[in-house]
C-alpha positions in Angstrom: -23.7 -10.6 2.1 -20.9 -12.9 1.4 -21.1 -16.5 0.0 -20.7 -18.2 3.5 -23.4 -15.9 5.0 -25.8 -16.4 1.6 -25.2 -20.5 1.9 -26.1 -20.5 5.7 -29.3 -18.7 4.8 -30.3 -21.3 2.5 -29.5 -23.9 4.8 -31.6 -22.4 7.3 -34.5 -21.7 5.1 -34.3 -25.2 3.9 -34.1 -24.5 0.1 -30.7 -26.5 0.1 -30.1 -30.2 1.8 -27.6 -29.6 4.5 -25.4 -31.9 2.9 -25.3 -29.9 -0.1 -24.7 -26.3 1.4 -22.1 -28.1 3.7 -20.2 -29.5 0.8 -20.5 -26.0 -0.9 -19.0 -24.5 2.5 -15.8 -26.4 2.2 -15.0 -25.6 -1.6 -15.3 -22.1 -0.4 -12.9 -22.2 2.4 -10.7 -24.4 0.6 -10.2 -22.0 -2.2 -9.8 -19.4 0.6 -7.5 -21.2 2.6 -5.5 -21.4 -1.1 -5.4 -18.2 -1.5 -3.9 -17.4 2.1 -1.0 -19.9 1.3 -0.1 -17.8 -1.9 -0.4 -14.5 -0.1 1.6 -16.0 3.0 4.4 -17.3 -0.2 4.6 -14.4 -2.1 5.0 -12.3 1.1 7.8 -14.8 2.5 9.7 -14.1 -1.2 9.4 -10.6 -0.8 11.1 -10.6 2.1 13.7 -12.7 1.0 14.3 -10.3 -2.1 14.1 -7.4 0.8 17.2 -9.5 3.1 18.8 -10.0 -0.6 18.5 -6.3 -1.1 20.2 -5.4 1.5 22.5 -7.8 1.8 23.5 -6.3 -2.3 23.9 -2.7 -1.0 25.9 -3.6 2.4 28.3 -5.9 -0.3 28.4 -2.5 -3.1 29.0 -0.3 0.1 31.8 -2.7 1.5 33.4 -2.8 -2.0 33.4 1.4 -2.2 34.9 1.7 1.4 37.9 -0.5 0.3 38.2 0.9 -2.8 38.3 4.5 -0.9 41.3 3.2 1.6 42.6 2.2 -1.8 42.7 5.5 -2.9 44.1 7.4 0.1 46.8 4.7 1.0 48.0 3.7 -2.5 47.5 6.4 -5.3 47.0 9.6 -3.9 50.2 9.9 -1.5 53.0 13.2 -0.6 55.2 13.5 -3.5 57.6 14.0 -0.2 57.1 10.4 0.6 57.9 9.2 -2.8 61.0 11.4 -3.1 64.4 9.5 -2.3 67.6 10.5 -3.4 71.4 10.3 -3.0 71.8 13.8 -1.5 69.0 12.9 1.5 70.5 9.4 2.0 74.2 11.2 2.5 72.5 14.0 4.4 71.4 11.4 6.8 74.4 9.7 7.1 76.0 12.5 7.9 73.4 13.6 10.6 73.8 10.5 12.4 77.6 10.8 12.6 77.4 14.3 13.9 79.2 16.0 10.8 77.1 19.0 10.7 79.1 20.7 8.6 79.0 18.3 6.0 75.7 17.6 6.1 74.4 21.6 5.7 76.4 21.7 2.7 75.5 18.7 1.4 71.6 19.7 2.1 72.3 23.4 1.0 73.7 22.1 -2.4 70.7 20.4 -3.3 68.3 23.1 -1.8 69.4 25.2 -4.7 67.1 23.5 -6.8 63.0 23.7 -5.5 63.3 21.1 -2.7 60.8 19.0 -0.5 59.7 19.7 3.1 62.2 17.0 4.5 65.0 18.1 3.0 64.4 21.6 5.2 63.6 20.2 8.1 67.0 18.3 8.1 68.6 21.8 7.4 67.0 23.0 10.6 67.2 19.9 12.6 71.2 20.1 11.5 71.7 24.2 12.1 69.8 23.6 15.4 72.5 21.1 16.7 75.0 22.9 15.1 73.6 25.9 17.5 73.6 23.9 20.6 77.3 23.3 20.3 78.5 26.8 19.0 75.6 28.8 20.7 76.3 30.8 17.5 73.1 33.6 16.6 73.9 32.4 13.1 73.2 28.8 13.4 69.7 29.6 15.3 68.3 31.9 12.8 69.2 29.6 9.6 67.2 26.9 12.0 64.0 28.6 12.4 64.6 29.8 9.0 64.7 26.6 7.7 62.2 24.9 9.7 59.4 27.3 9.2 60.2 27.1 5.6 59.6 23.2 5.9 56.5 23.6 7.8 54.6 25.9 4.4 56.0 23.3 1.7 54.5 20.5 3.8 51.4 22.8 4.6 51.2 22.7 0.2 52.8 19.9 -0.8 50.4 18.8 -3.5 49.3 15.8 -3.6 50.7 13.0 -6.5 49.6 10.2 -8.2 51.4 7.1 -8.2 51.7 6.0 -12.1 52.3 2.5 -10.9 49.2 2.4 -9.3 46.5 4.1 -11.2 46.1 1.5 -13.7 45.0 -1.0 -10.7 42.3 2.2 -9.5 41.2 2.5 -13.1 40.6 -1.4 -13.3 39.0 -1.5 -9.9 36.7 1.4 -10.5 35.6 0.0 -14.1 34.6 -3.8 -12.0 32.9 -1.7 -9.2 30.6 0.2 -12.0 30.4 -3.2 -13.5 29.1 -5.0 -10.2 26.7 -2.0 -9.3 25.3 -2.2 -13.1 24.6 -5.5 -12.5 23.4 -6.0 -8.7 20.6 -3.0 -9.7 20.0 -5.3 -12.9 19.2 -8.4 -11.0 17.3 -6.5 -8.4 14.8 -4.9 -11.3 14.3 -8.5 -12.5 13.8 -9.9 -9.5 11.1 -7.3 -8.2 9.5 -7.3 -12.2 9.3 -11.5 -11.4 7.8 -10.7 -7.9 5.7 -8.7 -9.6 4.5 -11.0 -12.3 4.2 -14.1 -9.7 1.9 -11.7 -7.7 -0.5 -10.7 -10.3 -0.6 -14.7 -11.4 -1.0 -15.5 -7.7 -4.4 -13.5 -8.3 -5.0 -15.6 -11.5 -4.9 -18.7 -10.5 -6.6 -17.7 -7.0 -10.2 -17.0 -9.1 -9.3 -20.1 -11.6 -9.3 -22.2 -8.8 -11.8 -20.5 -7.5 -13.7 -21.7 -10.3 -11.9 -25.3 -10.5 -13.9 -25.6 -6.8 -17.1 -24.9 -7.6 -17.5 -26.9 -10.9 -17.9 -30.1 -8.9 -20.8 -28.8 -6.8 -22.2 -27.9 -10.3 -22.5 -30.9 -11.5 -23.5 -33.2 -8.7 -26.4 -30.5 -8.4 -27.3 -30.6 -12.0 -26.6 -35.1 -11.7 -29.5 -34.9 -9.6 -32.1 -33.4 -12.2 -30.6 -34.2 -15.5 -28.7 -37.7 -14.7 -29.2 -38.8 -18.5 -27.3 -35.7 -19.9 -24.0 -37.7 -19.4 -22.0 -36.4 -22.1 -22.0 -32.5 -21.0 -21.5 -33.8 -17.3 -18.3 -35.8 -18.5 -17.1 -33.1 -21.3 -17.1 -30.5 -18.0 -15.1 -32.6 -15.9 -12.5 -33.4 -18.8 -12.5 -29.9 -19.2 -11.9 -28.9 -15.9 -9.3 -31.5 -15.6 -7.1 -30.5 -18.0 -7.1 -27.0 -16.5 -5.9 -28.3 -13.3 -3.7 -30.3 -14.8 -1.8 -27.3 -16.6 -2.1 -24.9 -13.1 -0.4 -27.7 -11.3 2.0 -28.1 -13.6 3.3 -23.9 -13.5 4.2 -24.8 -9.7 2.7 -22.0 -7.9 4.4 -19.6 -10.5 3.6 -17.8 -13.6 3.9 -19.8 -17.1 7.7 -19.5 -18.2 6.6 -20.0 -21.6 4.0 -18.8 -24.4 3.3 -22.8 -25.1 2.0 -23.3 -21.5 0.1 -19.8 -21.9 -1.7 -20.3 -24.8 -2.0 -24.3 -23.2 -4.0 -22.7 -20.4 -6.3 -20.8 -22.9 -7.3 -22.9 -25.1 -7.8 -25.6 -22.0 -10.1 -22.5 -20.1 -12.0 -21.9 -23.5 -12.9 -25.4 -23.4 -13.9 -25.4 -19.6 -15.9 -22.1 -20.7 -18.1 -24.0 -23.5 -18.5 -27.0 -21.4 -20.1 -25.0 -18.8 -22.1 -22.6 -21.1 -23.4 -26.0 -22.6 -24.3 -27.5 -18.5 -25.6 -24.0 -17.3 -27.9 -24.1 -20.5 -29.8 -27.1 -19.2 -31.4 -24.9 -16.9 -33.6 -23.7 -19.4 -34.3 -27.6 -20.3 -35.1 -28.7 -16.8 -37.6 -26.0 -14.5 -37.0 -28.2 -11.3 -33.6 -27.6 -11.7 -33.5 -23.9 -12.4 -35.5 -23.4 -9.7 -33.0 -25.1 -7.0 -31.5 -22.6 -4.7 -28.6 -24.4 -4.8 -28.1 -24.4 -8.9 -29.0 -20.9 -8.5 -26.0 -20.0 -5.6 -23.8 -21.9 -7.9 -24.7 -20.4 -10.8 -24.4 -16.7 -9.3 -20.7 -17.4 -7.2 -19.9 -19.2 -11.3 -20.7 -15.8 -12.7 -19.2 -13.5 -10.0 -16.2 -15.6 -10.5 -16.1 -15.1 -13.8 -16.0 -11.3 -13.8 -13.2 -11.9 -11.1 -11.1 -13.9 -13.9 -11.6 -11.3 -16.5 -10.1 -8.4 -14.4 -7.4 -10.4 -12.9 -6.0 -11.6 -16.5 -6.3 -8.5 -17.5 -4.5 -6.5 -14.6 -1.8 -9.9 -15.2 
C-alpha cells in the first residue's frame, strides 16, 4: 500500500482530521512532482550530451575525410606527374611543329636512361605519325612497341611522396590525434558528470523528501506538546539550513568538499533535532497514539533508509 492509499485510509477511518491527511497529501505529491522535474532535467541533458555526441563524431569524421582527399590529391601522387624536364619540354615542341624526326631522337636519347610512361607514349604518338606519312612497317612496329611499353610503366608506376608536402600530413595527422584525444576526453567527463548529477538527483529527491514531511511533524506534535518550544524551533532551524544549502547546489551535485561536508554536518543536525521531537512520543501517550504522528513517523523512517542507500550508491 503506498503513502497516498495508507493516508486516505485514515481519512476514511477518521483517525486523522481531514485537514491534516489533506495537508499530508500535498507534501507527498509535491515532493513527487519534484522528483519528476529532475528526472524530466536530467533526461533533457542527456539528450543534449547525446546531440553533442554526435555532432563530435560527425565533426572527427568530417576532419578524417579531408584529411584523406589530402592524402590522395597532395602527397601520394605519380612520380610521372611530378617528372618535368628539358628533354620532354623539347620533345613537345617538336611534336607540335611536326619534326618527327627530331623529336624521336630527342625522346630516344633520353629513353636510354629508365624513363617514365609519358615519355613512351610520345615515342609512339610520334612513330605513329611518323607512320601515317611514310606508311613505313618500321615506324608502326616501333609505335606499338612503344606504346605498349608505356601502358606497363604506367600500369606500375609506384606511387611517390611529395617531400614538400609530408611535413603538412605529419602536422595534420598529429592535430587530428590531438582533437580525437580530446573530444573522447570531454565526452567521458561529461557522461561521468551526468552520472554524478544523476545519482545526486536521487539524493536530494529523498532529502527533500524528508525536508516535506518535517513540517507535518511538527504541527502534529504542536498540537500535543505546544510547551516543548525549544525542540519544535531547534527542528525547524535545522531543517532550514538544510534547505538552504540544497538550494544553494542549484539542482546539481556539490562542486566542492566545503559544501559537502556543509550539507553533513547541517543533516546531522536535522538528524538529532528530530531524534530529540520523535522522542516526545514516549513523553506524551495521546500523542503516540495519533495515527497521524504514527504515518509520519513511519514515511520519517522509510525515508530515512531511502537516504542511506542513495548516499551511499552517490
Amino acid at each position: 500500500m503506498t503513502a497516498h492509499e495508507d493516508i486516505r485510509r485514515l481519512i476514511q477511518e477518521g483517525k486523522i482530521p481531514d485537514e491534516e491527511g489533506l495537508r499530508l497529501l500535498e507534501a507527498f505529491e509535491a515532493a513527487e512532482a519534484r522528483d519528476r522535474v529532475i528526472q524530466a532535467e536530467l533526461r533533457q541533458a542527456r539528450t543534449s550530451r547525446h546531440g553533442l555526441h554526435i555532432w563530435t563524431t560527425f565533426s572527427v569524421g568530417l576532419l578524417l575525410v579531408a584529411l584523406g582527399w589530402l592524402v590522395i590529391g597532395t602527397v601520394l601522387v605519380p612520380r610521372a606527374t611530378q617528372e618535368s624536364s628539358a628533354h620532354q619540354a623539347q620533345a613537345a615542341r617538336q611534336l607540335l611543329g611536326q619534326d618527327l624526326d627530331l623529336a624521336i631522337d630527342t625522346l630516344e636519347r633520353k629513353l636510354r636512361q629508365p624513363g617514365s610512361a609519358m615519355d613512351y607514349w610520345k615515342l609512339g604518338m610520334a612513330y605513329e605519325k611518323r607512320y601515317e606519312l611514310s606508311q613505313a612497317a618500321p615506324d608502326r612496329h616501333k609505335a606499338a612497341e612503344a606504346l605498349a611499353r608505356a601502358e606497363r610503366l604506367e600500369r606500375r608506376t609506384p606511387m611517390k611522396v611529395n617531400p614538400g608536402v609530408f611535413g603538412l600530413f605529419f602536422v595534420l595527422v598529429i592535430v587530428t590525434a590531438i582533437v580525437v584525444w580530446v573530444m573522447l576526453m570531454y565526452n567521458g567527463l561529461a557522461k561521468s558528470d551526468e552520472r554524478v548529477n544523476e545519482r545526486w538527483a536521487q539524493v536530494e529527491t529523498v532529502l527533500q523528501r524528508r525536508l516535506d514531511l518535517i513540517p507535518q511533524l511538527v504541527e502534529s506534535v504542536r498540537g500535543y506538546a505546544a510547551h516543548e518550544r525549544q525542540t519544535l524551533i531547534a527542528v525547524t532551524e535545522a531543517r532550514a539550513r538544510v534547505l538552504g544549502i540544497l538550494q544553494g547546489t542549484g539542482g546539481t551535485a556539490p562542486k566542492s568538499a566545503a559544501t559537502v561536508e556543509e550539507l553533513n554536518q547541517a543533516q546531522q543536525g536535522l538528524s538529532g533535532a528530530l531524534k530529540q521531537l520523535l522522542a516526545l512520543a514516549e513523553q506524551y501517550p495521546d500523542l503516540k497514539a495519533s495515527a497521524n504522528f504514527v504515518t509520519l513517523q513511519d514515511q520519517l523512517e522509510g525515508t530515512e533508509n531511502r537516504i542511506a542507500v542513495e548516499r551511499q550508491r552517490y
